[in-house]
N, C-alpha and C positions, 0 to 999 in steps of 0.2 A: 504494500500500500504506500502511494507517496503521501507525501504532505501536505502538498498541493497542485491543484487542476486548477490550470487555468485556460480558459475559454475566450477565444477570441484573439485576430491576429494585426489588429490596429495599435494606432498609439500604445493605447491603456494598458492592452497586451503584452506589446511588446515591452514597453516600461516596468510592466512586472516580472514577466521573465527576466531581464537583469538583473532587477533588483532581487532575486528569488535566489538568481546564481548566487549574488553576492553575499547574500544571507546563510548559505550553503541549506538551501531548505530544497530534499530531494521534489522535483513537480516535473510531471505533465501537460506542457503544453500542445493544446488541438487548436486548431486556425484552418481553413480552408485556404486561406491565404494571407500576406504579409501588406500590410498598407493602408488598411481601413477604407472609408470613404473619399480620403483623399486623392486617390492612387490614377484619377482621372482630371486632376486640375492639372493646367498647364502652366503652372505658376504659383507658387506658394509665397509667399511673402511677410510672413508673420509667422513661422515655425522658428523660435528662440533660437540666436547662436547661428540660422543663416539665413545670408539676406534675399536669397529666392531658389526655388528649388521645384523642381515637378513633379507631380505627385508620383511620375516611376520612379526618380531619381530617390526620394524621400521613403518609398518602399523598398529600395535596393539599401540602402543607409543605416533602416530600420531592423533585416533580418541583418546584415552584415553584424552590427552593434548584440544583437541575441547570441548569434553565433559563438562571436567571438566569448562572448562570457559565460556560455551553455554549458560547456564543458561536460563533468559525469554527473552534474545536478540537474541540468533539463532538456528533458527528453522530449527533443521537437518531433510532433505529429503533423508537420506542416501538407494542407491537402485531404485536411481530413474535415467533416462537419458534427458537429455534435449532435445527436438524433432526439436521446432524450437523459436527462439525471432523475438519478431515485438517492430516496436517502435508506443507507443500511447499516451496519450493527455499530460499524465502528467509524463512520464517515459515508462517505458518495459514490457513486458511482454514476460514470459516464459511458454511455451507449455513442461509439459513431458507426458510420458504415461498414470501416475496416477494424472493429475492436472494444475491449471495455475496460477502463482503467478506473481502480479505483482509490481516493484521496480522501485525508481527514477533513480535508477545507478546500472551498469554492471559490474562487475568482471568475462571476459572469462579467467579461469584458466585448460582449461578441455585439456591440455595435448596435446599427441597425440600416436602415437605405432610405435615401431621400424619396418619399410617394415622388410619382411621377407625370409631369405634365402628358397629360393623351390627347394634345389635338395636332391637326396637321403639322408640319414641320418642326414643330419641337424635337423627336427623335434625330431628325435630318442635321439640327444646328448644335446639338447638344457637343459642348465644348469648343462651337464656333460663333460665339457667342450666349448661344442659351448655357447656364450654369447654376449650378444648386449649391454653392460656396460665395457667397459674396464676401467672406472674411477672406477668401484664398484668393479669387480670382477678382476682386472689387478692382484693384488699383491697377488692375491692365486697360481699364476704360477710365482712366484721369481725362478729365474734359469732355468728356462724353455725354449723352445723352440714355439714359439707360432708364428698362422698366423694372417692376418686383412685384411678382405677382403672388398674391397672398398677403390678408390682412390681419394674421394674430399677432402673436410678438414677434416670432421669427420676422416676418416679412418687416414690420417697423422696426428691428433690431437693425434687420440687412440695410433699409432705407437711410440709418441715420450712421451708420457706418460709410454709406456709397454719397451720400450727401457733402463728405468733408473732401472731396475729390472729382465726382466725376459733375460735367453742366446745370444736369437734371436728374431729376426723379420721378417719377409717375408711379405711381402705385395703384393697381387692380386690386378688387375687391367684391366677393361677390355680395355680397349683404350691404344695407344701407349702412348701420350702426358697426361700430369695434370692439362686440362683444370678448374676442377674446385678445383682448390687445389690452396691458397694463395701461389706464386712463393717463397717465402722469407721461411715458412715452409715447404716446400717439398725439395729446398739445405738445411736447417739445417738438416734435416731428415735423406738423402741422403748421408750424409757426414760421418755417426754416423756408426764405423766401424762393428758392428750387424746388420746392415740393409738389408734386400738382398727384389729386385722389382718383380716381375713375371709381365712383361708389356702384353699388347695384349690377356688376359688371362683370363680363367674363372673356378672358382671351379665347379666340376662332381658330388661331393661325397665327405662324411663325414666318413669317418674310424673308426673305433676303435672295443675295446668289453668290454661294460660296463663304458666308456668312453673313450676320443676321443685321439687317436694314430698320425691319416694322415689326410692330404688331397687330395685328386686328382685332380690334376688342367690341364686343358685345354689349350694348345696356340692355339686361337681364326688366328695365318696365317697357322701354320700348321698342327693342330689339331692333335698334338701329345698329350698324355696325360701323367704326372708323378704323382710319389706319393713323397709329401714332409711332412715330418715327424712333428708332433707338438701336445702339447698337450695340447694345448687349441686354441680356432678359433674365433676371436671377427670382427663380422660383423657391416661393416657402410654403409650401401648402401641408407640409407636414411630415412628419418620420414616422414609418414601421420600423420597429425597434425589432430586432431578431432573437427572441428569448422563448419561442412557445416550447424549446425542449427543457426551459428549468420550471414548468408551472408546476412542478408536483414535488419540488424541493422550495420555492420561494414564494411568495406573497407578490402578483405582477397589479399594476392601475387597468382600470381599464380600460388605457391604451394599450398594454401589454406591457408599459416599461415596468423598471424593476425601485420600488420606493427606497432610497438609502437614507440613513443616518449621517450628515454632512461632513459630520463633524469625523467618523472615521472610516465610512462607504461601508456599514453594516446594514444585512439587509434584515428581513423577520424572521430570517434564519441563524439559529447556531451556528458558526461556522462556513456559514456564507457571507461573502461579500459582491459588490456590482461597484462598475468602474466606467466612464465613458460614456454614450449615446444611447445604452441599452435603459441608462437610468434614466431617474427623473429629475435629472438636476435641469438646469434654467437653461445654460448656456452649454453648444455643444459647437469645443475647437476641438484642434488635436492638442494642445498645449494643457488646455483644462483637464482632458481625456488621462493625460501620461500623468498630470497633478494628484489627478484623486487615485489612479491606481496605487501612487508611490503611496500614499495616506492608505490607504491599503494596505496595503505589504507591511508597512510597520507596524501596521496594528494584526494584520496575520502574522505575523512572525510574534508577536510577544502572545499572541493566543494560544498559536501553535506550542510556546512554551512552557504558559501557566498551564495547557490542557495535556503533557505528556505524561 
């Protein structure tokens, strides 16, 4: 039995794996793959320590960094998916397609995927200008004209981010009101003389030739449709978080993320913990992601040692 399973092959992931090495706490890491959701930005710009980076290069960086400090304490499953956890006598176990390892303590760091825009040309533009990272890919369109579609927090998060840089902003919105958008961020937002709302409203269509031009948006009372110029489109309509194989060891919201304890990423389980996108914390970088896993790990690690 190791000590520790950890789940998931992004930041938070990977972040714990080293620190897991270093700690020499025998674990099990499973990952389908190394990079998280970044691993398709063309530009990174805010990953601490360097000052741009692509999300292959930053997924090439990421296992090199595992590797090298793996050694005979962690035993990479890289390629594999986790199918489902149970809890058993003496700790966990994990089910993937190729096997079943079992660990006194949980590390769900497995992410999750940005929902995805489904109208015409979105799939076409996607990374040529349509993008689901404005913290990654915002500052490639300085001066620009750019849209954000989606009006919770995410979307007025991305907006007042993309406001300190690029011309414009326009923000889509299907609903009149900003139900779920923090009140205090959306008047900051709103006030910011580049801001322009398209309330009641739904994007048709993605524009462009060769990368993205327009958008064509929809008002959802009179179903007129215009075309608003921009060139670049960063969608927040929301994450499926990828956790439905820990629902029978943990406590999920009914998004499906995983509720943690901030203070040291404990979840309603003994012995478990959640790290990254899968949870429900506010804010999801790769920087936050590797932050709470390291908060993690040292609070697994002195668990792991008060419970031997």
């Amino acid at each position: 039995m190791f000590d520790l399973a950890i789940i998931g092959g992004g930041p938070a992931g990977v972040a714990a794996g080293v620190y897991a090495a270093r700690k020499r706490l025998t674990t099990v890491f499973i990952a389908e793959h190394i990079g998280g959701q970044s691993t398709d930005s063309v530009g990174i710009e805010n990953w601490i320590g360097t000052e741009k980076i692509s999300g292959v290069e930053l997924a090439k960086s990421l296992e090199r960094h595992l590797r090298a400090y793996a050694g005979d304490m962690v035993e990479l499953h890289i390629g594999e998916r986790a199918e489902k956890a149970e809890k058993i006598e003496k700790g966990f176990s994990i089910h993937t397609q190729k096997g079943t390892y079992e660990a006194r303590a949980v590390l769900i760091a497995s992410g999750g995927s940005r929902r995805k825009l489904e109208i015409p040309g979105a799939a076409e533009f996607e990374n040529k200008g349509l993008t689901y990272c404005a913290s990654c890919d915002g500052p490639l369109f300085s001066g620009q004209d750019v849209v954000v579609v989606g009006g919770g927090n995410a979307g007025f998060e991305s907006a007042a981010q993309l406001l300190a840089y690029c011309k414009s902003v326009t923000l889509i919105h299907r609903n009149e009101v900003f139900d779920k958008a923090d009140a205090s961020t959306v008047e900051a937002v709103l006030k910011h003389p580049n801001m322009r709302v398209l309330r009641s409203s739904e994007p048709v269509e993605v524009k462009g030739s060769g990368f993205v031009s327009s958008v064509m948006v929809k008002s959802r009372s009179t179903s007129e449709v215009t075309e608003v110029p921009a060139a670049g489109v960063f969608v927040e309509i929301g994450m499926i978080p990828s956790t439905t194989y820990a629902k029978d060891i943990v406590t999920l919201d009914p998004l499906g993320r995983v509720p943690v304890d901030a203070k040291n990423q404990r979840t309603s389980t003994s012995g478990v913990w959640s790290a990254g996108d899968c949870t429900d914390e506010l804010y999801h970088q790769n920087n936050i992601a590797a932050g709470d896993a390291v908060k993690a790990l040292e609070d697994i690690y002195y668990w792991l040692k008060s419970h031997s």
